[in-house]
C-alpha positions in Angstrom: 121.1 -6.5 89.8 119.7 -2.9 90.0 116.6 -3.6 89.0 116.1 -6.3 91.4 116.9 -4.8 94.1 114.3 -2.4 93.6 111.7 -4.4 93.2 113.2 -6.2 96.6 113.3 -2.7 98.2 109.7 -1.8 97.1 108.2 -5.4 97.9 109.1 -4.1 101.4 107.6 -0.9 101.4 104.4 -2.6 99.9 104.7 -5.2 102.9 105.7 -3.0 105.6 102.5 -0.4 104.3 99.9 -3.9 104.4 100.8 -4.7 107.5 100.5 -1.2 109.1 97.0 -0.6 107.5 96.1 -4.1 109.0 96.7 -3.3 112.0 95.3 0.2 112.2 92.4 -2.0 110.6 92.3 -4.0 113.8 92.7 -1.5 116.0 89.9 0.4 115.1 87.6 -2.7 113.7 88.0 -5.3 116.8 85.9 -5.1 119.7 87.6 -7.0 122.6 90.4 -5.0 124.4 92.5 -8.0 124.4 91.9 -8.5 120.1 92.3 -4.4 119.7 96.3 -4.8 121.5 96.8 -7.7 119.3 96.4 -6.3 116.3 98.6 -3.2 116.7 101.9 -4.9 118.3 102.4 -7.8 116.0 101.1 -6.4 112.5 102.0 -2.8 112.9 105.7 -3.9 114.7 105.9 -6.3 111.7 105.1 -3.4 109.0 106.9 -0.9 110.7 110.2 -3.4 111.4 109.7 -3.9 107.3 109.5 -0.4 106.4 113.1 0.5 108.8 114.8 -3.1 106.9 113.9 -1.1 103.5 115.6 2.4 104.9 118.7 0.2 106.8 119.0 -1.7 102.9 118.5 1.3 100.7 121.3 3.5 102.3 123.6 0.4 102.4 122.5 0.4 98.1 123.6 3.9 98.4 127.1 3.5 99.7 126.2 5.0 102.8 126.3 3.8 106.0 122.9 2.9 107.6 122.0 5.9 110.2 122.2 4.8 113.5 118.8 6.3 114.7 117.5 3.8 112.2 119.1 0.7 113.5 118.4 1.8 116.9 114.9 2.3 116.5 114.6 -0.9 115.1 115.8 -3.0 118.3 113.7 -1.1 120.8 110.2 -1.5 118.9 111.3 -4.9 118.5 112.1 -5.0 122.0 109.2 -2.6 123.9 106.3 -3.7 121.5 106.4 -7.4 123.1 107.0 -6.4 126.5 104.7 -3.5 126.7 101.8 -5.5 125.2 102.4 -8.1 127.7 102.2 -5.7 130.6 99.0 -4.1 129.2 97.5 -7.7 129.2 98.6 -8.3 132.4 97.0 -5.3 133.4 93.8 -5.9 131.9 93.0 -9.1 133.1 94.0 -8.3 136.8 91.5 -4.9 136.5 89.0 -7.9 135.1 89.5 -10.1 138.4 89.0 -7.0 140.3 85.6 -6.2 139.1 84.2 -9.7 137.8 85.1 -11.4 141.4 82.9 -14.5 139.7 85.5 -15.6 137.9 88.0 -18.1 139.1 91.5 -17.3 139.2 92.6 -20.6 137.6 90.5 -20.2 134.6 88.0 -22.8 135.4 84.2 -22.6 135.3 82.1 -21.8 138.7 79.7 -24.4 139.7 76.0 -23.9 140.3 74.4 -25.3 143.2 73.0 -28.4 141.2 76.6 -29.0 140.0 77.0 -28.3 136.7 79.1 -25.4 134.7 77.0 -22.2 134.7 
């Protein structure tokens, strides 16, 4: 039962390390503003999330109790990451409309003068 549960712990520290490297990857390799936030709030709050499951588990192996700074960390980057990505969105695409006043608001296509999409 030992043994498995270290290869359980370690499969998370493998996962949780993926994940942040992919989206450090993204971060740095994506070219859109929109794909750049993207990449760091769902891989790197997925790989960091794995990597604080794998500290919460290992001191509950131990016979310890889990450290509350660990638990608590885990609910607000699970709770900020969403909210804050959302708000940097929103914030984007309303500094978009300001400059680019071309654009609909509603999403759809402008028309030309001879009626068709641009």
């Amino acid at each position: 039962m030992m043994g498995f549960f270290q290869i359980l712990l370690s499969a998370l520290l493998l996962f949780g390390s993926f994940f942040i490297l992919v989206g450090a990857l993204g971060l740095i390799r994506f070219s859109d503003f929109f794909k750049r936030l993207h990449a760091p709030t769902k891989a790197s709050t997925l790989g960091v999330g794995c990597l604080l499951v794998c500290s919460v588990a290992y001191h509950i192996f131990l016979g310890e109790d889990p450290q509350p700074r660990e638990l608590l960390i885990t609910v607000f980057l699970f709770i900020t990451a969403p909210v804050s990505a959302h708000m940097m969105a929103k914030a984007a695409l309303a500094l978009m409309m300001e400059t680019r006043p071309d654009v609909p608001e509603d999403g759809a296509r402008a028309a030309g003068d001879d009626g068709e999409a641009r």
